[in-house]
C-alpha positions as CSV (number, residue, x, y, z in Angstrom):
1,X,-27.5,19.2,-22.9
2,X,-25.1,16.3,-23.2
3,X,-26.3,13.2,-23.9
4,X,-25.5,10.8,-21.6
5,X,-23.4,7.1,-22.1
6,X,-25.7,3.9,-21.7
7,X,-24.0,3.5,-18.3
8,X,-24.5,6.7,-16.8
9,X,-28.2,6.1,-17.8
10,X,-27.9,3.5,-15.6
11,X,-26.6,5.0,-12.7
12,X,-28.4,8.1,-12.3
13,X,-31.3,5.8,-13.0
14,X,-30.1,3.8,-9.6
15,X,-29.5,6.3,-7.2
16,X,-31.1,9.4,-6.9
17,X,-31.1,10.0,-3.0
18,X,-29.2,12.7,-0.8
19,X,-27.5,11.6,2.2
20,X,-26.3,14.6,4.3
21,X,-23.1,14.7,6.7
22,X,-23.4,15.6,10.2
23,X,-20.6,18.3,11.0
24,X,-18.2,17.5,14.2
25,X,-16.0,19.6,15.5
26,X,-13.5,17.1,15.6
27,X,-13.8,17.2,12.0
28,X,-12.0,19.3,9.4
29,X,-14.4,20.7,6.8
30,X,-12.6,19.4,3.7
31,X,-13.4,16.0,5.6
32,X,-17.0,16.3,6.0
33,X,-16.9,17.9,2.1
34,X,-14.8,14.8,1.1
35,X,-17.4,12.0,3.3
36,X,-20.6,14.3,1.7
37,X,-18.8,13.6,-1.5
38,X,-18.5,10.3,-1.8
39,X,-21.6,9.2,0.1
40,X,-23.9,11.2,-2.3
41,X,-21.5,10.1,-5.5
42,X,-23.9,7.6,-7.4
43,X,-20.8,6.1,-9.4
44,X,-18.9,4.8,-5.6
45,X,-22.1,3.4,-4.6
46,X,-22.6,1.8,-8.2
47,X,-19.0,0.9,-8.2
48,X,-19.2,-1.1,-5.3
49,X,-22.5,-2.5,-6.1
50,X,-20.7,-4.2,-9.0
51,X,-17.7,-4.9,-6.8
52,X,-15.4,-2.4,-9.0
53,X,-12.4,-1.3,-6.6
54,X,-12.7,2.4,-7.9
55,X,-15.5,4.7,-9.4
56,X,-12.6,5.5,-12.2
57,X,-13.7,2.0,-13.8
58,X,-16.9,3.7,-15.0
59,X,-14.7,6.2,-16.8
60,X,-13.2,3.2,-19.1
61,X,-16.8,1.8,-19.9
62,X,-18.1,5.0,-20.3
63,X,-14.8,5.5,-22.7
64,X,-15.6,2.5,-24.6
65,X,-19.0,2.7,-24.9
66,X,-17.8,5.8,-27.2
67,X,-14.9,4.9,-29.1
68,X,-15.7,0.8,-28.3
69,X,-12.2,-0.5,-28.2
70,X,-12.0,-3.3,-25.7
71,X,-13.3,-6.5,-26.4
72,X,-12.3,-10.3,-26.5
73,X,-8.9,-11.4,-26.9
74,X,-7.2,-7.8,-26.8
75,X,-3.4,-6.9,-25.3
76,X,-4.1,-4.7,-23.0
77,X,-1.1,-2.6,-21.2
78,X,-2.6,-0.4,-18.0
79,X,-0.2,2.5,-16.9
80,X,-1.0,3.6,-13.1
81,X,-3.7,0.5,-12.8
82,X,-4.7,0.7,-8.4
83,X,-6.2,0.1,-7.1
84,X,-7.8,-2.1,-10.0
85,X,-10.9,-0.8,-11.5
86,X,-9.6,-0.3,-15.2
87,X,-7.9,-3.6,-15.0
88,X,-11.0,-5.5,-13.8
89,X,-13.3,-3.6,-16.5
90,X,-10.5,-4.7,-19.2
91,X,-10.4,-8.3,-17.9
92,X,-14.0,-8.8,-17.7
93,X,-14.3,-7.2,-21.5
94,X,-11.6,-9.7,-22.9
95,X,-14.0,-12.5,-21.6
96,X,-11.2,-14.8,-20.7
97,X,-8.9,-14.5,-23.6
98,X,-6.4,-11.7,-24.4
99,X,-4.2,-10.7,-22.4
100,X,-4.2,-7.8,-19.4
101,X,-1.1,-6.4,-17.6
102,X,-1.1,-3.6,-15.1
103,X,1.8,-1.1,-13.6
104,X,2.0,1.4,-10.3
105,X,3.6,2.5,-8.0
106,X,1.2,1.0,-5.5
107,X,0.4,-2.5,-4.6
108,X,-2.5,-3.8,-6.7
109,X,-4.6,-6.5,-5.3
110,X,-4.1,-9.4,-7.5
111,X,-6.8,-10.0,-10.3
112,X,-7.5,-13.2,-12.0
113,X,-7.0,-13.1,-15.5
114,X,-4.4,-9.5,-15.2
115,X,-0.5,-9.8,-14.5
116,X,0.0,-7.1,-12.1
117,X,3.5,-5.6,-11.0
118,X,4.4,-3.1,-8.5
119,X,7.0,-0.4,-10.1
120,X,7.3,3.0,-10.4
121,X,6.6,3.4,-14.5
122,X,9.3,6.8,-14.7
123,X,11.7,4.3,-13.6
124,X,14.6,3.1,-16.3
125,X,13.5,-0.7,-16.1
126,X,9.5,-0.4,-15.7
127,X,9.2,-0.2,-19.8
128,X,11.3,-3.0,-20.3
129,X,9.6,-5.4,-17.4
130,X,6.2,-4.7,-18.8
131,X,7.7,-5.7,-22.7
132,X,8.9,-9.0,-21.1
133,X,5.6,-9.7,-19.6
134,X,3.5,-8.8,-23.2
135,X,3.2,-11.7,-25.0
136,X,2.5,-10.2,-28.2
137,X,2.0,-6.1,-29.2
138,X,-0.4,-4.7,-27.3
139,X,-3.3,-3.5,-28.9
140,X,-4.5,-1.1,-26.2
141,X,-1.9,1.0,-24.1
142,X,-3.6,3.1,-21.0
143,X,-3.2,5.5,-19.1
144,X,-4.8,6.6,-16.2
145,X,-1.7,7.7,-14.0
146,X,-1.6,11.5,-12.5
147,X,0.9,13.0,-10.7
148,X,1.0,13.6,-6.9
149,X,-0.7,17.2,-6.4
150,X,1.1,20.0,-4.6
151,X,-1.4,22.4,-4.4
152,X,1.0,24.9,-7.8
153,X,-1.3,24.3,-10.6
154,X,1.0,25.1,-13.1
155,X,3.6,22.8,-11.8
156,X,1.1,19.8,-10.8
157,X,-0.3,20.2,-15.0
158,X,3.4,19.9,-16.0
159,X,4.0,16.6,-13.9
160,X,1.3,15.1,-15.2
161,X,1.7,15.4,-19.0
162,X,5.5,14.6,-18.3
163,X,3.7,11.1,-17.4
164,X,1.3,11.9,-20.2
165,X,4.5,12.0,-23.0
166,X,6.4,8.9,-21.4
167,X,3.0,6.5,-21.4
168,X,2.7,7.9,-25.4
169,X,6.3,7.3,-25.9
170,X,5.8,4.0,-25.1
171,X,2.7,3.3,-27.0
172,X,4.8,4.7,-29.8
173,X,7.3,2.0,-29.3
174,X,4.8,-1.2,-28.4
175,X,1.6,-0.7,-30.0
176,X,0.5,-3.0,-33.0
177,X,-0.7,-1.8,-36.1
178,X,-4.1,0.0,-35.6
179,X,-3.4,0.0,-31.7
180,X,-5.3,3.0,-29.3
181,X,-3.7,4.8,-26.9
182,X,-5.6,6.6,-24.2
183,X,-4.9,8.8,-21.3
184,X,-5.6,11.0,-18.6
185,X,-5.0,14.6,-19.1
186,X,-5.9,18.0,-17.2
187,X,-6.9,21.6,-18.4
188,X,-6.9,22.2,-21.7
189,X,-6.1,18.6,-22.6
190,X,-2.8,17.4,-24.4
191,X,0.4,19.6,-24.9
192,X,0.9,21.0,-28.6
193,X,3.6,19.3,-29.7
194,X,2.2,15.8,-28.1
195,X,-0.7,16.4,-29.8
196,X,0.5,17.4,-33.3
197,X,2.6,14.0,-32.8
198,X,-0.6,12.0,-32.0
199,X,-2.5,13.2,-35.1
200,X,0.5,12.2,-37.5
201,X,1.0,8.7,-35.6
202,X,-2.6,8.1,-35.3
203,X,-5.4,8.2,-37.5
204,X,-7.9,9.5,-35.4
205,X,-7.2,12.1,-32.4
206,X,-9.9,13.1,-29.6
207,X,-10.9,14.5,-26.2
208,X,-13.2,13.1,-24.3
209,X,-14.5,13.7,-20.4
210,X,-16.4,10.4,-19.6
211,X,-19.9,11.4,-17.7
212,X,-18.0,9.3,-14.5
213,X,-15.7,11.9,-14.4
214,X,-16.6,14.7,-12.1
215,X,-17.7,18.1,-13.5
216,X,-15.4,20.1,-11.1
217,X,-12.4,17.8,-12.2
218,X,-10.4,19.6,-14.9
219,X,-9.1,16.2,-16.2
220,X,-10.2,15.0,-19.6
221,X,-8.9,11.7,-21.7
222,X,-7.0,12.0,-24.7
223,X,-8.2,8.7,-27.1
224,X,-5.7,8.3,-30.1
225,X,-6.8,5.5,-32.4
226,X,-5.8,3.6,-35.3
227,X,-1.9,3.7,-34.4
228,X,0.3,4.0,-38.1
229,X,2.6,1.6,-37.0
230,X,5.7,2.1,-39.2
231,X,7.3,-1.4,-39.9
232,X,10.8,-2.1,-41.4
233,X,11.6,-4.7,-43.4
234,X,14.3,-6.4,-45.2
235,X,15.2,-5.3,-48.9
């Protein structure tokens, strides 16, 4: 059996009630499967217990409790950061130091202690806004960003690691020295070649599913750590 993180612990510790769904007929069954879902989901009642805007933020603690990469003072880039959950757990962890700045697509509720922008991240400019915000190189760069489903597995998995190689690519060009780079990935995990990249850029190369993430989910995190940061300098 899998040994669970401190966190989860925590939660299933917390709740352990069932709350069943009354079917309408003016309901769709996916709807009532969704409402059962999330009523009977321990992290969404946990997260908002804690005042987390997302369940996902669980995921990040539950990845740091693991690999235990955030902490005070850290540059932290988030890729695909609504509604806010990552952003608030990697705020609260830099306990008022550091420095935390978040990208999507969507409108993010501002957070104290985060620089937040609304962009599209595949667009031309979004890698160069978020440089001119960092004030130093980041030593975190993550990525929880998936792409919109269309119901085609096989076309929704390549959408998402094309997100998957331009969050890396840019880790690759911002990261300092020793930096971790983590992100979402479905299936069987990271592409080949983005993999056998990772392993040569990185000193340590790993997947991980975070106990927040749910069992049916096929997504998974790839954690790259200790980035070999090439550096030129003048003869």
């Amino acid at each position: 059996m899998k040994k669970l993180t401190k966190s989860a612990k925590e939660v299933a510790g917390r709740h352990n009630l069932t709350v069943r769904v009354k079917t309408s007929k003016f309901k769709k069954k996916s709807s009532n499967q969704w409402l059962a879902r999330q009523l009977n989901d321990p992290y969404v009642a946990e997260a908002q217990r804690q005042g987390y805007r997302s369940r996902a933020a669980f995921k990040l603690i539950q990845l740091d409790e693991k690999f235990k990469f955030l902490g005070k003072g850290k540059t932290i880039v988030d890729l695909g950061c609504a509604p806010g959950g990552w952003t608030q757990v990697a705020v609260a962890r830099n306990k008022g130091s550091g420095q935390v700045v978040g990208i999507d697509i969507l409108e993010t509720k501002h957070i104290d202690g985060a620089v937040l922008i609304c962009q599209d991240f595949t667009a031309p400019e979004a890698p160069q806004m978020l440089k001119d915000l960092l004030k130093g190189e980041p030593d975190i760069v993550m990525s929880d960003m998936a792409a919109n489903t269309t119901g085609h597995q096989q076309t929704d998995h390549l959408r998402t690691i094309g997100l998957v190689e331009m969050a890396y690519d840019f880790a690759k060009e911002v990261l300092a020295s020793g930096g971790i780079f983590i992100a979402k990935v479905f299936q069987g995990g990271a592409e080949g070649s983005l993999l056998a990249d990772a392993k040569k850029n990185f000193t340590k190369v790993v997947h991980f599913k975070p106990d927040a993430s749910r069992k049916a989910s096929p997504e998974t995190y790839l954690v790259a750590l200790g980035y070999k940061r090439e550096r030129i300098t003048d003869d």
